[in-house]
C-alpha positions as CSV (number, residue, x, y, z in Angstrom):
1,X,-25.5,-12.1,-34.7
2,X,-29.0,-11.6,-33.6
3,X,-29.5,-8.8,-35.6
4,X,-28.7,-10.4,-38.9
5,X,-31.2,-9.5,-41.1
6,X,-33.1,-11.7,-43.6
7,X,-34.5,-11.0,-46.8
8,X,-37.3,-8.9,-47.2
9,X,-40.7,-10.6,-47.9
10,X,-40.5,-9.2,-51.4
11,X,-37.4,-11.1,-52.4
12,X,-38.0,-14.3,-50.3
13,X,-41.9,-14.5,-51.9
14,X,-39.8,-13.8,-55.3
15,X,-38.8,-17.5,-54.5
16,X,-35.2,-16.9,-53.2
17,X,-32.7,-20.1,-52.0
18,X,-34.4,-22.3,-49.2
19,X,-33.1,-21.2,-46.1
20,X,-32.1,-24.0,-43.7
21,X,-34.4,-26.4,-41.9
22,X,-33.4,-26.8,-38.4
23,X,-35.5,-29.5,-36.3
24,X,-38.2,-28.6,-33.8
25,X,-40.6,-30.5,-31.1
26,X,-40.7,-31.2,-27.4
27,X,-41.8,-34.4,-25.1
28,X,-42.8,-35.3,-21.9
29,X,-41.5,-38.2,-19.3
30,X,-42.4,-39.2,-15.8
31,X,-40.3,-41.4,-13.5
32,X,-40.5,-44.7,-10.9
33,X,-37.8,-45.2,-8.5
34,X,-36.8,-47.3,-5.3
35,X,-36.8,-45.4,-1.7
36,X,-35.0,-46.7,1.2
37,X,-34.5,-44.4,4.4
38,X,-34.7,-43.8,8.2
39,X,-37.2,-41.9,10.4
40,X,-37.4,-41.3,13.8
41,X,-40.7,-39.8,16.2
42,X,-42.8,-39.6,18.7
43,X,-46.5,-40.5,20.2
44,X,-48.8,-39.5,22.6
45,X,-52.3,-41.4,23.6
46,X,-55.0,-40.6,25.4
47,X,-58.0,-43.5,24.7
48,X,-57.8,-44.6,21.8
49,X,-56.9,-41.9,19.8
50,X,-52.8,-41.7,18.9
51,X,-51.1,-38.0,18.2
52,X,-47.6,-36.8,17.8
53,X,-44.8,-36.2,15.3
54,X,-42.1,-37.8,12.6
55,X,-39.4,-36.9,10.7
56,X,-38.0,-38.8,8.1
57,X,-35.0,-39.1,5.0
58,X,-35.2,-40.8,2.1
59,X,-32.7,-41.7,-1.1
60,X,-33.9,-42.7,-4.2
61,X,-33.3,-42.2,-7.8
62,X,-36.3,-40.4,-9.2
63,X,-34.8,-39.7,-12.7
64,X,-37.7,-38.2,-15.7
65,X,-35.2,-38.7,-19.0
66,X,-36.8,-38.4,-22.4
67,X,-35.2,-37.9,-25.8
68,X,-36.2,-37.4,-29.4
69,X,-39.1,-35.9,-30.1
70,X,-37.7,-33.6,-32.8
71,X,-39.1,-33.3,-36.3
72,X,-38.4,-30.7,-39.6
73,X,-40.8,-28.9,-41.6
74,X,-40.9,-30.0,-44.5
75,X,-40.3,-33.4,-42.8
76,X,-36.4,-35.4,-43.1
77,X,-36.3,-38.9,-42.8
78,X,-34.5,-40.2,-41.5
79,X,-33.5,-37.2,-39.3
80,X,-29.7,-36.3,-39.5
81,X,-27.3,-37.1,-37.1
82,X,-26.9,-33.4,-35.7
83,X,-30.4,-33.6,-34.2
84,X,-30.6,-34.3,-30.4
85,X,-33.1,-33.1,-27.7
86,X,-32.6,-34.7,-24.0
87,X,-34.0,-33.7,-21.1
88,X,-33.5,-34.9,-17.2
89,X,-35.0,-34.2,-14.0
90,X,-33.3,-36.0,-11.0
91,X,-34.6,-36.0,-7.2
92,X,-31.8,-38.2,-5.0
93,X,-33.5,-37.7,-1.8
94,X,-36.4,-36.2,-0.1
95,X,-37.4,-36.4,3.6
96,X,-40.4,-34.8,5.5
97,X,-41.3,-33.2,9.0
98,X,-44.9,-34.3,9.6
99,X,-47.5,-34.4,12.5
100,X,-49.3,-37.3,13.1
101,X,-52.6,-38.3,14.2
102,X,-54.3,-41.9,14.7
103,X,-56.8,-44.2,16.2
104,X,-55.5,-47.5,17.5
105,X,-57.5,-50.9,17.8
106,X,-55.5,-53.1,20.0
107,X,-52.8,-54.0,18.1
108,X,-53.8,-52.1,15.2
109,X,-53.4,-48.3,14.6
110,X,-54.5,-46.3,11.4
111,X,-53.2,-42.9,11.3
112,X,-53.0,-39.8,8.6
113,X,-50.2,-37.4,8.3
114,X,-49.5,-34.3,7.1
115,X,-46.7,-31.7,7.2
116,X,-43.3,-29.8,5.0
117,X,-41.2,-31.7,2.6
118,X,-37.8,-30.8,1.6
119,X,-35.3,-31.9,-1.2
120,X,-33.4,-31.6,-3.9
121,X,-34.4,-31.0,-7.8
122,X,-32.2,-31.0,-10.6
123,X,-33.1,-30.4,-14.0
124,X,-31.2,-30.8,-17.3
125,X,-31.9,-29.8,-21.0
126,X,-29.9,-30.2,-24.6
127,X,-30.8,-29.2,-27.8
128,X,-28.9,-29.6,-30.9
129,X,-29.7,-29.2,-35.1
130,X,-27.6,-28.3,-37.6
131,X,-25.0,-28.2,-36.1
132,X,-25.7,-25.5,-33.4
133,X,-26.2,-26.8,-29.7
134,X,-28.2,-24.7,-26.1
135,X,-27.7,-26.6,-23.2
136,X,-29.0,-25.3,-19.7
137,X,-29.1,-26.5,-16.2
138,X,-30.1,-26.1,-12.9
139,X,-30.4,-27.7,-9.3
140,X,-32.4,-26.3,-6.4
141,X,-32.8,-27.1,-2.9
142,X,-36.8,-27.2,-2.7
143,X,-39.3,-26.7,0.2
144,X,-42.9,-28.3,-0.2
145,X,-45.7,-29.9,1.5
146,X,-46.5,-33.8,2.3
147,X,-50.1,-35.6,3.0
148,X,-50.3,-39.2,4.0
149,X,-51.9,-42.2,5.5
150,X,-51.2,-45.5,6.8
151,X,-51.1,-48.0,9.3
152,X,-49.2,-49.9,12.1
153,X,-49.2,-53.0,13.8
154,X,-47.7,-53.8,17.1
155,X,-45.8,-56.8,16.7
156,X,-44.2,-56.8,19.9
157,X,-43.9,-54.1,22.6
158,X,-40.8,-53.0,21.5
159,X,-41.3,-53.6,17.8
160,X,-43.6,-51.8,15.0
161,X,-44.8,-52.9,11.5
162,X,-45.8,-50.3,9.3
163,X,-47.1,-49.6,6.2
164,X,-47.7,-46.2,4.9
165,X,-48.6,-43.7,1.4
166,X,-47.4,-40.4,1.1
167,X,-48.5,-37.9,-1.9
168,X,-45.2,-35.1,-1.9
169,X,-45.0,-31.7,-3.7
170,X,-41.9,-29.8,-3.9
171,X,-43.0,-27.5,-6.6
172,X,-41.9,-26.3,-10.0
173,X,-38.6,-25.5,-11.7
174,X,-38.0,-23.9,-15.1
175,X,-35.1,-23.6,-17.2
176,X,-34.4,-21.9,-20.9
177,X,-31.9,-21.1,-23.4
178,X,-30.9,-20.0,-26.9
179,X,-28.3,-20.0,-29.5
180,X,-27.7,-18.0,-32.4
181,X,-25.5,-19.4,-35.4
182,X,-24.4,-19.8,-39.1
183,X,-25.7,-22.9,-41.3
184,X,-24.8,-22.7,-44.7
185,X,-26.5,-19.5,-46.1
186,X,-28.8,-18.5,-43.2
187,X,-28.7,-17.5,-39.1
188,X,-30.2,-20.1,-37.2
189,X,-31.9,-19.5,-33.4
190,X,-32.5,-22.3,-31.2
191,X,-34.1,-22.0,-28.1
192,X,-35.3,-24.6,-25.6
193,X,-37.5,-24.4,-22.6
194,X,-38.2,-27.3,-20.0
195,X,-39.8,-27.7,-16.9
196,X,-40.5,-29.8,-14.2
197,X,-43.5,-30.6,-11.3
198,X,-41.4,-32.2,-8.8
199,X,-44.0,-34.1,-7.4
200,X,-44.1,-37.8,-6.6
201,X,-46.4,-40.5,-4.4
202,X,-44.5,-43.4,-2.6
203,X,-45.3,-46.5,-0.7
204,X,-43.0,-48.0,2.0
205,X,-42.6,-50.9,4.4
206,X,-40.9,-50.0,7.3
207,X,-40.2,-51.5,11.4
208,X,-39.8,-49.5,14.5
209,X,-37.8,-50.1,17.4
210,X,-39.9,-48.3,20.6
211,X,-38.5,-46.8,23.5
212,X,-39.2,-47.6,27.0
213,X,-42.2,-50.1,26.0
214,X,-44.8,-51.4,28.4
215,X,-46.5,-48.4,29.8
216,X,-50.2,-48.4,30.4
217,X,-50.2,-46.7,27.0
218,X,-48.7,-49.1,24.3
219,X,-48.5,-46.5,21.3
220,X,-46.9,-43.5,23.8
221,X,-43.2,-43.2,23.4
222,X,-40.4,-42.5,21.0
223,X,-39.7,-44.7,18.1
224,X,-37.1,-45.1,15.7
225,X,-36.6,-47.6,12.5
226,X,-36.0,-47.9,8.4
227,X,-38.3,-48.2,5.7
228,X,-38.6,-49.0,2.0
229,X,-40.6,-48.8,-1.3
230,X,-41.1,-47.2,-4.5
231,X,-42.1,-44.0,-5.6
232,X,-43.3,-42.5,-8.8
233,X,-44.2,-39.3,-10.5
234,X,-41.4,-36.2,-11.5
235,X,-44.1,-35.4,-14.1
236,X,-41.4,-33.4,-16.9
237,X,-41.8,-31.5,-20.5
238,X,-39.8,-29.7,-22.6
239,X,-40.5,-27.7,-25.9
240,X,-37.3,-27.3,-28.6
241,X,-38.1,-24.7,-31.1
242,X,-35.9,-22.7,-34.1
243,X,-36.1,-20.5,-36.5
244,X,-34.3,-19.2,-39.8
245,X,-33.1,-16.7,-42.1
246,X,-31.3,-16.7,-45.4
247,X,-27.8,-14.4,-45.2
248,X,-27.8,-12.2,-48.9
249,X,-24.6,-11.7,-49.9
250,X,-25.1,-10.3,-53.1
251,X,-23.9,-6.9,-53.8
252,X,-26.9,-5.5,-55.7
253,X,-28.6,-6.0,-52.5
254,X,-25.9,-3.4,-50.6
255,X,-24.9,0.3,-50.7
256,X,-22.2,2.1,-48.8
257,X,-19.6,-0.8,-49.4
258,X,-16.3,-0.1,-48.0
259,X,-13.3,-2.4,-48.0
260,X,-11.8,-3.1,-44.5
261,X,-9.3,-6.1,-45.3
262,X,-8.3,-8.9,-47.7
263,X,-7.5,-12.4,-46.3
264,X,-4.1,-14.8,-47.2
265,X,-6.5,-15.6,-49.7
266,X,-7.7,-12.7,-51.7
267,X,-11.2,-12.4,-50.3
268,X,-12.5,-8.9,-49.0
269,X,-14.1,-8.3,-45.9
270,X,-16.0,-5.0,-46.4
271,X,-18.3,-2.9,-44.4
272,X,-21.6,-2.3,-46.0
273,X,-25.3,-1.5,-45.4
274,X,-28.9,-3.0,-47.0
275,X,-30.4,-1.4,-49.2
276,X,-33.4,-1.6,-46.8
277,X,-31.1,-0.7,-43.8
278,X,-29.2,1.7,-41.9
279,X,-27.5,-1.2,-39.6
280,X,-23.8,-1.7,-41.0
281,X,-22.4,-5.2,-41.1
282,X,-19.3,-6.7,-42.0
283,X,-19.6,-9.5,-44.3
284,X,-18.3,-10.8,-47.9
285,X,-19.8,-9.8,-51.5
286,X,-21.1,-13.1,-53.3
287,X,-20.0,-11.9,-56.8
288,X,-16.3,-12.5,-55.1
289,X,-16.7,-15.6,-53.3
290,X,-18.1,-17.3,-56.3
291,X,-14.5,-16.6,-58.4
292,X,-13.1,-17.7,-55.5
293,X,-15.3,-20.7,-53.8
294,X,-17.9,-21.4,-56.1
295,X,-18.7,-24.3,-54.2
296,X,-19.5,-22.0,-51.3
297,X,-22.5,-19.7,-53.5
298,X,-25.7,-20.5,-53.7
299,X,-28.2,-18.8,-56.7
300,X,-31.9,-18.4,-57.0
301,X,-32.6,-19.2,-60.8
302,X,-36.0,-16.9,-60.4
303,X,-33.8,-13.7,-59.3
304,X,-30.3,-14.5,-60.1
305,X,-29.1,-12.9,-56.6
306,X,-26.7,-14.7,-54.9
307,X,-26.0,-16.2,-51.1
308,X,-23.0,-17.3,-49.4
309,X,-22.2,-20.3,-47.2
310,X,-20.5,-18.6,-44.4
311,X,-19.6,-22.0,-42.9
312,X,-17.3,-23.1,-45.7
313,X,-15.8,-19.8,-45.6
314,X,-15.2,-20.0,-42.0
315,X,-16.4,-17.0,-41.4
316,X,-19.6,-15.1,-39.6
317,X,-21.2,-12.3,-40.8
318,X,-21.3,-9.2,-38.3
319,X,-23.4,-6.1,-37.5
320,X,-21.5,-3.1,-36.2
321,X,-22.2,-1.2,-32.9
């Protein structure tokens, strides 16, 4: 099917049919999502200054849908039912294994972080015109880095406050496809590409429950607690393009024609070549569809030659190994 050929530029400047129009375009998106999760680490102090490590998981529902975006030259409006572009990027969860380091004020300690992230990216992509439809997919367990800042308060000895920021990358994921069918008179290619930074900043609220408080150092120790926020980012874009060529079916425009076999109907499949070819293909003559189907043959007033609607033939035309 790919190697259907077209007209040549001679005939299709000589003002041959239209061939079809299939849409085109691409868009962008970017998401905002709730977090909640656990985490669980561990200090050290000496002074004033705080140092040590935590790991933490997340959930959340970081989802960068878009649809539309297509258009048609020349422009349709409205556009036809058959058109539809959607593409998703999904990240459920994320969690991070960070170092720490801080400088505590009484009560108070400020820290920044910084370490690997890990998580899960999925990314989705349709495209459908004329009736012809690519559709890809993909989901990929992703390694990437983490940066951060916040602070803590010490509500009791046992119990933290906290508020932090983290900026998290996970990296890029791409995805692609195309499709190669009949519309009416011509062969029509779709093919889509989309991609996705998975990379998102959050802000959470969270408490602590510390271990074995009351030491002469009131930061040291293990710690464990929950937290919540909000996230946003999963920065998205997608690109739908097509292309197409008008099918000839009329005879004047094939040599070497050989019957191969007749349908319940009376209509010949034969074997023939281009006139500008040596590819053979396996196809229908116009001049016998249109005593047949007239409804299902086109013709170009300018040159008189003839195309054939493989659709409402049900049929596709072939090129031979």
């Amino acid at each position: 099917m790919a190697a259907m050929l077209a007209l040549s530029c001679k005939d299709a400047a000589a003002g041959f049919v239209t061939p079809a129009n299939p849409a085109f375009g691409s868009n962008t998106a970017n998401a905002s999502s709730w977090l909640a999760g656990a985490h669980a680490g561990y200090n050290w102090q000496q002074g004033a200054a705080v140092f040590g490590f935590e790991t933490d998981l997340q959930a959340t529902h970081l989802n960068s849908s878009m649809s539309g975006g297509l258009t048609h030259s020349p422009p349709i409006i409205p556009l036809p039912a058959s058109d539809f572009a959607s593409t998703t990027a999904l990240i459920e969860y994320y969690g991070t294994v960070r170092g720490r380091l801080g400088w505590s004020a009484g009560q108070w300690m400020f820290f920044g972080t910084a370490g690997a992230a890990y998580g899960n990216v999925e990314l989705s992509s349709t495209f459908s015109t004329l009736g012809l439809r690519t559709f890809s997919q993909t989901s990929e367990q992703k390694i990437g880095w983490v940066v951060g800042a916040g602070f803590e308060y010490l509500l009791r000895p046992n119990l933290m406050l906290s508020l932090g920021y983290q900026y998290v990358d996970l990296g890029r994921i791409g995805i692609s496809s195309t499709t190669t069918g009949i519309s009416g008179p011509s062969s029509v290619t779709l093919s889509q590409a989309a991609t996705v930074h998975a990379q998102f900043q959050t802000v959470m609220a969270g408490m602590s429950w510390r271990f074995a408080p009351g030491s002469s150092s009131p930061w040291a120790g293990g710690y464990a607690g929950g937290q919540g926020g909000g996230a946003w980012g999963n920065n998205t874009a997608a690109t739908y393009a097509s292309s197409s060529q008008f099918i000839p079916s009329d005879m004047r425009l094939k040599r070497d024609i050989g019957l191969l076999a007749r349908r319940g109907d009376g209509l010949g499949l034969y074997s023939f070549k281009y006139v500008w070819s040596e590819n053979v293909y396996v196809g229908v003559m116009a001049q016998e569809v249109a005593l047949l189907y007239p409804d299902a043959v086109l013709r170009d007033d300018l040159t008189g030659y003839m195309a054939v609607n493989y659709t409402r033939l049900g049929l596709q035309p072939m090129r031979l190994p």
